[in-house]
DORO-182532 format. One record per residue: residue in three letters; x, y, z of N, C-alpha, C in turn. Coordinates in steps of 0.1 Angstrom, whole numbers, plus 2048, in hexadecimal, padded with zeros to 3 digits. Layout:
REM DORO-182532
alaXYZXYZXYZ/...
//
This chain:
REM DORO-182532
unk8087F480080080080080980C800/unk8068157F78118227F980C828804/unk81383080781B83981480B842816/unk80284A80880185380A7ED84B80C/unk7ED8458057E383780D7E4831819/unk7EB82F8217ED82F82D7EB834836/unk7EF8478347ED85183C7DB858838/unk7D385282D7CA85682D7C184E834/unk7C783F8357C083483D7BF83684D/unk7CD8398507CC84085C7C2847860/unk7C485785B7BB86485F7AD85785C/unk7A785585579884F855799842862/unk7A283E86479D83787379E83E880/unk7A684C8817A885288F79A854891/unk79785189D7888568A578B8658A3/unk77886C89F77B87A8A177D87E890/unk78487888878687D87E77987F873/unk77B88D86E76C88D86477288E858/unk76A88D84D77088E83F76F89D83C/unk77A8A58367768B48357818B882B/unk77F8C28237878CC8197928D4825/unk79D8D38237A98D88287A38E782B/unk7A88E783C7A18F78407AD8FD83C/unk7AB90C83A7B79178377BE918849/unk7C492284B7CD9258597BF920865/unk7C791A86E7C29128797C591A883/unk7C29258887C592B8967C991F8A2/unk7D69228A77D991B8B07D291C8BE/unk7D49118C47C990C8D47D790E8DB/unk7D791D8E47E291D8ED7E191A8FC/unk7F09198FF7ED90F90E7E591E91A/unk7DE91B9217DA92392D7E492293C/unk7E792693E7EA92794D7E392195C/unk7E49189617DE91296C7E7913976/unk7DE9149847E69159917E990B993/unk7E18F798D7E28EC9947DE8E7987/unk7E58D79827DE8D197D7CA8CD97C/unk7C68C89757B78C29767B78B5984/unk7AD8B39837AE8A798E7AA8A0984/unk7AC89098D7AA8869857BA88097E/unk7B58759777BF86F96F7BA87195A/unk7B087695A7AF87294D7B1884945/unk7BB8869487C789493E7D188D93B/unk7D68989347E78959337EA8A592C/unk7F78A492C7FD8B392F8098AE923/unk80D8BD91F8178BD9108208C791A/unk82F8C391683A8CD9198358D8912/unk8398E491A8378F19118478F490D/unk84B8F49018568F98FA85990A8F7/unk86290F8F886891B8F686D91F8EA/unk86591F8E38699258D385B92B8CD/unk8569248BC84E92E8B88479248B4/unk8399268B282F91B8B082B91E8A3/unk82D91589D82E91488E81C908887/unk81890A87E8129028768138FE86A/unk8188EE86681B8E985A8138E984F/unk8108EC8458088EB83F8098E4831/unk80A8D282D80A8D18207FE8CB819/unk8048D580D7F78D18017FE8CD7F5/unk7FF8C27ED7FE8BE7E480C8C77E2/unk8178BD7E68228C07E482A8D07EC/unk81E8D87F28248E37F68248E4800/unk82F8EC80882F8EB8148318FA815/unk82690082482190B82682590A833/unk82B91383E82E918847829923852/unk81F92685981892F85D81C934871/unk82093F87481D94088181393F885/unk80E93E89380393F89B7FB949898/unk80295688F7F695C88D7F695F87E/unk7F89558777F7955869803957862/unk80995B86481696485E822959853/unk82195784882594E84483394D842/unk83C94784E848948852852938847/unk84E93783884F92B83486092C830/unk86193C82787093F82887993C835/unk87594183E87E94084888193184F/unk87792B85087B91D85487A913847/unk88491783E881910833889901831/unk89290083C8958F184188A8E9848/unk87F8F084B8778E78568698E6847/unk86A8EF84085F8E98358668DE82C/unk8718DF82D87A8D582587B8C6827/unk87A8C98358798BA83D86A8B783D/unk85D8BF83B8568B88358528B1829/unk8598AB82185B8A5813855898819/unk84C89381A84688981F83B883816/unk83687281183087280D81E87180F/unk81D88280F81288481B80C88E80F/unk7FE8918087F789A8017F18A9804/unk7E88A78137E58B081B7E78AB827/unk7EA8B88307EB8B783D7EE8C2841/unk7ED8C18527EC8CF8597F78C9867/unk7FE8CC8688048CD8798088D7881/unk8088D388D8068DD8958158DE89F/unk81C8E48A48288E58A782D8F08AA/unk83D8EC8AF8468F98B88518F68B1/unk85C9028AD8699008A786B9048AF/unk8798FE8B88869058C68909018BD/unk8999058C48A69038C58A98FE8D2/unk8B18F88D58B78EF8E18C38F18E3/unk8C38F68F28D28F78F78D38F1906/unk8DD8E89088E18E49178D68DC918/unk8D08D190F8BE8CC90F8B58D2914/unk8B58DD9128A88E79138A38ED908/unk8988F19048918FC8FC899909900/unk8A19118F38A491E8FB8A392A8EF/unk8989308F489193F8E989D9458E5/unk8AA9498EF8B19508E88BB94A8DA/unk8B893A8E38C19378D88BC9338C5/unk8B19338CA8A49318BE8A993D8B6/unk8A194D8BB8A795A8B78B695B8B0/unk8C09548B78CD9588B08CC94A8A4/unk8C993F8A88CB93989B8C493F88E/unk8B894488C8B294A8848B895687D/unk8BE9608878C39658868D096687D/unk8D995887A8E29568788DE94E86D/unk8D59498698D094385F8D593185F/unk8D592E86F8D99228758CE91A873/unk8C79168698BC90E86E8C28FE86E/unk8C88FA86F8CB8E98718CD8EB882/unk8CE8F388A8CB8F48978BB8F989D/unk8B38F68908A58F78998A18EA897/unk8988E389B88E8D989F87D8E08A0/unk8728DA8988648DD8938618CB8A0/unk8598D08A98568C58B08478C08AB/unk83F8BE8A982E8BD8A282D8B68B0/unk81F8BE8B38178B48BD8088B58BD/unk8098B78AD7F78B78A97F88B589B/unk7ED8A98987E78AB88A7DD8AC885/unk7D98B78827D28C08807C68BA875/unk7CD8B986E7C58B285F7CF8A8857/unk7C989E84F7CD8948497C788883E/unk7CF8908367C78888247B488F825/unk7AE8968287A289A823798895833/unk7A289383E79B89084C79E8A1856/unk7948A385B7988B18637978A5871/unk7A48A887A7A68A087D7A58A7892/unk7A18B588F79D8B889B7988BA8A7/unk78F8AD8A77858A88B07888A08B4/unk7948958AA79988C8B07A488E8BF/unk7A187E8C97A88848D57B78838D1/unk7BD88A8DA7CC88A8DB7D687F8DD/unk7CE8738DD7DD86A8DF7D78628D5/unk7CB8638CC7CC85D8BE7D78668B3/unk7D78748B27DB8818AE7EC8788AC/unk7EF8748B97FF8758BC8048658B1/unk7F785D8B07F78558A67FB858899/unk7F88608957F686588B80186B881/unk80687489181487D89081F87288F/unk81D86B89582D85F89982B856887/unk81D85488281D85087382685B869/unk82186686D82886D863832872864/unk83C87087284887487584C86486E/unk84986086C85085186A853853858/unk84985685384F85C845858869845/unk85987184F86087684C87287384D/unk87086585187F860852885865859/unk88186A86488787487289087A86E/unk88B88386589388F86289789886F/unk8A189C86E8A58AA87D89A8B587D/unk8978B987488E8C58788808C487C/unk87B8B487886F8B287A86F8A1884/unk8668A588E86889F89885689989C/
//
């Protein structure tokens, strides 16, 4: 079965997924501030990363690049649209580029590598997918989602910038 039948077989079995036309810019779902976790056991919680939250966007061979608030940043991280060469038609992901220093996320050093036109020192982490082959896939829960991502990180031949 090719690659790109696979990932459409996928999206149509995650719970949650609907059949839909590829939405334009996805306003990002940002994290809130709490004094205490939820009670209970049935959450789960995402590291918050220190860089810039980015959304992937491919269509039919193109890869589109968008900040959180639209701003299509595709020139600038043009190593991290690069490393999307995947054999994937549509899709939407959701994610943070850092830079890492001393194993941490570190903003300044994000800023200077950009700055410097260092991009083989950033890292695009994806911890959402958004949409996939003609499924809007945002109703789906979150640890089907991470299914999804770990499929399509897997074509990406774990490239460095996409994770």
């Amino acid at each position: 079965m090719a690659k790109r039948t696979q990932t459409r077989f996928l999206a149509r079995t995650i719970d949650g997924s609907k059949p839909s036309a590829m939405p334009g810019f996805v306003p990002p779902q940002l994290a809130s501030l709490r004094s205490k976790p939820p009670a209970g056991d049935n959450w789960l919680h995402e590291i918050k990363y220190d860089g810039y939250r980015l959304q992937v966007r491919l269509d039919k061979g193109r890869v589109t690049i968008r900040t959180r608030t639209g701003l299509d940043w595709t020139k600038r991280f043009s190593a991290i649209a690069a490393a999307f060469d995947i054999p994937v038609d549509r899709a939407i992901f959701d994610g943070e580029v850092v830079a890492v220093k001393d194993g941490r996320t570190n903003f300044s050093e994000l800023q200077a590598a950009l700055a410097a036109g260092r991009q083989e020192a950033l890292t695009f982490n994806v911890f959402d997918l958004l949409f996939l082959e003609g499924f809007d896939l945002r109703d789906a829960p979150l640890t089907r989602l991470h299914r999804g991502c770990g499929s399509c990180a897997a074509a990406s031949q774990n490239r460095p910038c996409a994770r």
